[in-house]
C-alpha positions as CSV (number, residue, x, y, z in Angstrom):
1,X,-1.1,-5.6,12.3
2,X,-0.1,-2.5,10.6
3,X,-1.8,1.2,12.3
4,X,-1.1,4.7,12.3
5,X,0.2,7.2,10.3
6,X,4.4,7.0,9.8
7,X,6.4,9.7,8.0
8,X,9.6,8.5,6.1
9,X,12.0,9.6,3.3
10,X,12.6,8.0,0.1
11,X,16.7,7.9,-0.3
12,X,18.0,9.1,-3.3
13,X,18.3,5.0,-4.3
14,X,14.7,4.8,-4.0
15,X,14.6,3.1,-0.4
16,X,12.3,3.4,2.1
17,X,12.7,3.0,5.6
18,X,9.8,0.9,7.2
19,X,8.9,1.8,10.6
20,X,10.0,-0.1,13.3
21,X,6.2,-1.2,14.2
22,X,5.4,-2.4,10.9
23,X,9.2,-4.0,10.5
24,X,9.3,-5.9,13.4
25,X,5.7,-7.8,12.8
26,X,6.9,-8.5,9.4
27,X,10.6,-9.8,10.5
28,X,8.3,-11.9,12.8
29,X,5.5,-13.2,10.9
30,X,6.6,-13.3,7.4
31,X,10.6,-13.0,7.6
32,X,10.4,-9.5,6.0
33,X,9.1,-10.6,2.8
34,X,6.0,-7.9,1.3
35,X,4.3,-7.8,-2.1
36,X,3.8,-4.1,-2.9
37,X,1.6,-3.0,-5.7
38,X,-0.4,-0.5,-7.0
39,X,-3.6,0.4,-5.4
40,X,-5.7,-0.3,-8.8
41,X,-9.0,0.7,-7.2
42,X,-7.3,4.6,-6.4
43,X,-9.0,7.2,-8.5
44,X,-6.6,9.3,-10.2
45,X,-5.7,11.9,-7.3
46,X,-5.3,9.6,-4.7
47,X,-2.9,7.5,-6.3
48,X,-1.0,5.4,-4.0
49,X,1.4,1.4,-3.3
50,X,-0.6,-1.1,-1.2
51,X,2.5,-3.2,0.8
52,X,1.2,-6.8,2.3
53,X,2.5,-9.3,4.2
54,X,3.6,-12.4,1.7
55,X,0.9,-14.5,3.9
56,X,-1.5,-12.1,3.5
57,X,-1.1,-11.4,-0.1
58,X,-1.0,-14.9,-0.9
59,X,-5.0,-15.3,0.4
60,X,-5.9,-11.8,-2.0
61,X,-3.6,-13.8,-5.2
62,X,-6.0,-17.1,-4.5
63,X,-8.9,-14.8,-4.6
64,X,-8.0,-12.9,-7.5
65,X,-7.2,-16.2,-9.3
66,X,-11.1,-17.2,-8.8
67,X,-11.8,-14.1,-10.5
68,X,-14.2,-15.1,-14.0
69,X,-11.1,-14.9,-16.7
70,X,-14.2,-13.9,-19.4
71,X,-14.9,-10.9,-17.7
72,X,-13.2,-8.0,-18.9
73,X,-12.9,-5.8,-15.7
74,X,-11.5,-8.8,-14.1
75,X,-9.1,-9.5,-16.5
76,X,-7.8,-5.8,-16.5
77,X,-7.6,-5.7,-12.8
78,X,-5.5,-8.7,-12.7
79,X,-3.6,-7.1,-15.4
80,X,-2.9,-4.2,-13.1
81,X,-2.9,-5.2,-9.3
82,X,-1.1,-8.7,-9.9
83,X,1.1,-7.6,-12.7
84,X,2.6,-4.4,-11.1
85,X,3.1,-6.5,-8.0
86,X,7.0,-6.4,-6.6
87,X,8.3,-8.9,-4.3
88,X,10.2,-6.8,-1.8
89,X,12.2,-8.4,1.2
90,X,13.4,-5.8,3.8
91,X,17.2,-5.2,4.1
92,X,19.2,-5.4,7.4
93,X,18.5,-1.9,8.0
94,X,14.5,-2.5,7.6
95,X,14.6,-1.1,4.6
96,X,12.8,-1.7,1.0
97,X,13.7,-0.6,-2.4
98,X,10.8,0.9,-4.7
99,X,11.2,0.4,-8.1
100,X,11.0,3.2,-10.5
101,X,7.8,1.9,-12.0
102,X,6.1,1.9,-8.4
103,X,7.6,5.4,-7.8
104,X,6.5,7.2,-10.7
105,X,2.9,5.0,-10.5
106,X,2.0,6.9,-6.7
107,X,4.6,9.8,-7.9
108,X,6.7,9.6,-4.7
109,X,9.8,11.8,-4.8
110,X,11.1,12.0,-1.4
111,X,9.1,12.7,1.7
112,X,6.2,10.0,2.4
113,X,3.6,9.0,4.4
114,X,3.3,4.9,5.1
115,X,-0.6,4.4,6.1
116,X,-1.5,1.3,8.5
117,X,-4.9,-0.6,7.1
118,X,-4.8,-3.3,9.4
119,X,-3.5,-6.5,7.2
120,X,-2.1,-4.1,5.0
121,X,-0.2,-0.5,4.6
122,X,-0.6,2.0,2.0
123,X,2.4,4.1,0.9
124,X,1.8,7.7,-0.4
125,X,3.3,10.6,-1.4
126,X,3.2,12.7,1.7
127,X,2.1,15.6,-0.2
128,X,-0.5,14.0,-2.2
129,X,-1.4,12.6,1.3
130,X,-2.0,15.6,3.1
131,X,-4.1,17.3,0.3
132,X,-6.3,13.7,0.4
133,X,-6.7,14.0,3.8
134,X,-7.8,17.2,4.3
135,X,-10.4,16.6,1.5
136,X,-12.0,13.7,3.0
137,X,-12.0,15.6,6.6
138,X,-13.8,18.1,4.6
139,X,-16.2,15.8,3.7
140,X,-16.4,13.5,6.4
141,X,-20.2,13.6,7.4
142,X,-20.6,11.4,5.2
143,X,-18.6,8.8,7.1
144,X,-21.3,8.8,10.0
145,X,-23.3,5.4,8.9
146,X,-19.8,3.7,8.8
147,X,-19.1,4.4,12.1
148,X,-21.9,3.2,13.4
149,X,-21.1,0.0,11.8
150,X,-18.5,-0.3,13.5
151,X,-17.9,1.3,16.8
């Protein structure tokens, strides 16, 4: 399970250091292997990766495969979320190397910010992260009906 908000730097090779948490659960459950994408469904200032578990991933590929292949939104989400999709096995030093076509997709240059999601962890920009955040604090009122949902 993958919480909490971790602060990392990008080396100058493009690896990222995965926190110790979110290593140690995938050494354990998945021997280290991750699919990292795109996030497909960001809207253009909240661009970010999405990093899950092989296991994991492999139940969102079976459901994107049942996607209709005659619809069009379909087809050019597949196109984006499956196609950009790395997979990324962490290094004996917990760490994973971004590709240049991941980096410059979320625009991460060196400091970041590695978001738990539960089954899955979002990597940002940190400072793309911290202007997003402050803008959905701003407007979090409108997060009240969630939370009764849930808690």
């Amino acid at each position: 399970m993958f919480r909490g908000t971790h602060r990392h730097s990008l080396d100058s090779k493009g690896r990222m250091n995965v926190p110790a948490r979110f290593r140690d659960w995938l050494s354990d459950h998945c021997d280290g292997q991750l699919i990292v994408t795109i996030d497909a469904q960001s809207q253009e200032g909240e661009r970010c990766l999405v990093a899950y578990p092989l296991p994991t991933w492999e139940k969102v590929e079976r459901r994107i495969a049942e996607l209709p292949s005659n619809n069009a939104a379909a087809r050019q989400f597949q196109r984006l979320f499956v196609g950009q999709s790395e997979e990324l096995r962490l290094d004996t030093q917990g760490r994973v190397l971004l590709s240049p076509n991941l980096r410059k997709f979320a625009a991460l240059d060196k400091e970041l910010v590695l978001v738990g999601q539960i089954d899955k962890f979002e990597i940002w920009d940190a400072a793309r992260w911290d202007t997003c955040q402050e803008n959905w604090l701003a407007n979090a009122n409108g997060f009240a009906s969630l939370g009764d949902l849930v808690l």
